[in-house]
C-alpha positions as CSV (number, residue, x, y, z in Angstrom):
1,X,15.8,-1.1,-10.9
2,X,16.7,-4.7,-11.5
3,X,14.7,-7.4,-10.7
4,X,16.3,-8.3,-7.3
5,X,16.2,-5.0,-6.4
6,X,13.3,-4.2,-7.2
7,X,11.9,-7.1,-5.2
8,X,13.4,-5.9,-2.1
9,X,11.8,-2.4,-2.4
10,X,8.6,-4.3,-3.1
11,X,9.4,-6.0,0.0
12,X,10.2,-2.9,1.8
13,X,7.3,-0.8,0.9
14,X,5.0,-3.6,1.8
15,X,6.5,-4.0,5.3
16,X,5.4,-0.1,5.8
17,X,1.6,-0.7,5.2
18,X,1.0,-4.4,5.9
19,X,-0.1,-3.8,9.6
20,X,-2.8,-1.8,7.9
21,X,-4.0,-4.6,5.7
22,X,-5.1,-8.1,7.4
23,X,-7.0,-10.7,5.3
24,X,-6.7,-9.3,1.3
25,X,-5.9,-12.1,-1.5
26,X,-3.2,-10.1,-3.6
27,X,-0.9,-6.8,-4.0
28,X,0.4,-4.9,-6.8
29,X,2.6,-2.4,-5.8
30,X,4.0,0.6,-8.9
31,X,7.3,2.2,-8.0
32,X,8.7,5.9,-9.6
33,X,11.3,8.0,-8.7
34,X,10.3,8.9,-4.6
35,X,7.1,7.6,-4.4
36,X,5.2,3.9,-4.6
37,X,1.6,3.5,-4.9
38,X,0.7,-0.3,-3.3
39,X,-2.8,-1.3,-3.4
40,X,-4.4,-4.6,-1.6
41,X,-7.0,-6.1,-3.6
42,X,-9.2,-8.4,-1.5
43,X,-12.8,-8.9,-0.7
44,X,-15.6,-7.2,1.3
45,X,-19.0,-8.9,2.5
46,X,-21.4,-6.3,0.6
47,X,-24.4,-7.1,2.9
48,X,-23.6,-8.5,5.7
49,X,-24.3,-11.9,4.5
50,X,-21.9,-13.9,2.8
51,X,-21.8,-12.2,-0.5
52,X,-18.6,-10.9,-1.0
53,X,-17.5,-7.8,-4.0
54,X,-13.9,-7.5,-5.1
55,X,-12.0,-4.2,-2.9
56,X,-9.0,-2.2,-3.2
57,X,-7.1,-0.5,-1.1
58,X,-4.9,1.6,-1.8
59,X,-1.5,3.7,0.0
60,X,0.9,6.1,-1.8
61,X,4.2,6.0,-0.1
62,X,6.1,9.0,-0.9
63,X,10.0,8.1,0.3
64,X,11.2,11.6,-0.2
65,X,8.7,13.1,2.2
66,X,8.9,10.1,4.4
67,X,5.0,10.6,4.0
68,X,2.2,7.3,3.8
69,X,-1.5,8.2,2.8
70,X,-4.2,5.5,2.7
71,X,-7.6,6.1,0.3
72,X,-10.4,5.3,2.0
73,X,-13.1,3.6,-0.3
74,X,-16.8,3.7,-0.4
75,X,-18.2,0.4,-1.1
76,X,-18.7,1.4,-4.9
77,X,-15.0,2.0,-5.1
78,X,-14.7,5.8,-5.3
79,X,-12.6,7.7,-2.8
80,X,-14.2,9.5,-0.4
81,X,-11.2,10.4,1.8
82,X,-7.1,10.3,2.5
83,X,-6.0,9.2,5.4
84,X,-2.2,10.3,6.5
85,X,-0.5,7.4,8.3
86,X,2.7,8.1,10.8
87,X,5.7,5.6,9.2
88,X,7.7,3.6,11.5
89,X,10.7,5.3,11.4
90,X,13.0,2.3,10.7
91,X,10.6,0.9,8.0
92,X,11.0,4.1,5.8
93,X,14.8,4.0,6.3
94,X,14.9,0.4,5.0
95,X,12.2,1.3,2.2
96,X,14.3,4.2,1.1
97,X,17.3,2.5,1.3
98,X,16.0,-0.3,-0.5
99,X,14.5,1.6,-3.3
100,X,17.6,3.8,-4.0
101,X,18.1,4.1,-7.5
């Protein structure tokens, strides 16, 4: 993709899973053919007390499916489950329309 396109399917994928992700720092997002992985990289307060440990969290968006997962993390970082999220209808069409290639 070029880079304005490619910066309005960043956009667009974001705007499927940002409701999901209040309060992290940065995003990276990785687009293929169909399919996106975005993670949010933030922090986490490890015990309760003010000491925080860098966190990720990550979705894998696949546009062909019109499918969103979410990894849920243990506070180590290894995945211990998926999670299938329900897209907003209008979000995916703008993501896949965004995203065409």
């Amino acid at each position: 993709l070029a880079a304005s396109s490619q910066h309005a399917c960043e956009r667009a994928l974001r705007a499927m899973t940002d409701g999901e992700t209040s309060g992290y720092d940065e995003v990276s997002v990785t687009v293929a053919q169909d399919a996106a992985d975005i993670t949010y990289w933030g922090k986490i307060d490890m015990a309760g007390g003010g000491a925080t440990e860098p966190h990720a969290t990550p979705f894998h968006v696949n546009l062909a499916a019109g499918t969103v997962t979410r990894d849920r993390m243990n506070r180590v970082g290894d995945r211990v489950e998926s999670e299938a999220l329900t897209p907003d209808p209008a979000k995916l069409a703008a993501a896949r329309a965004a995203c065409k290639r």
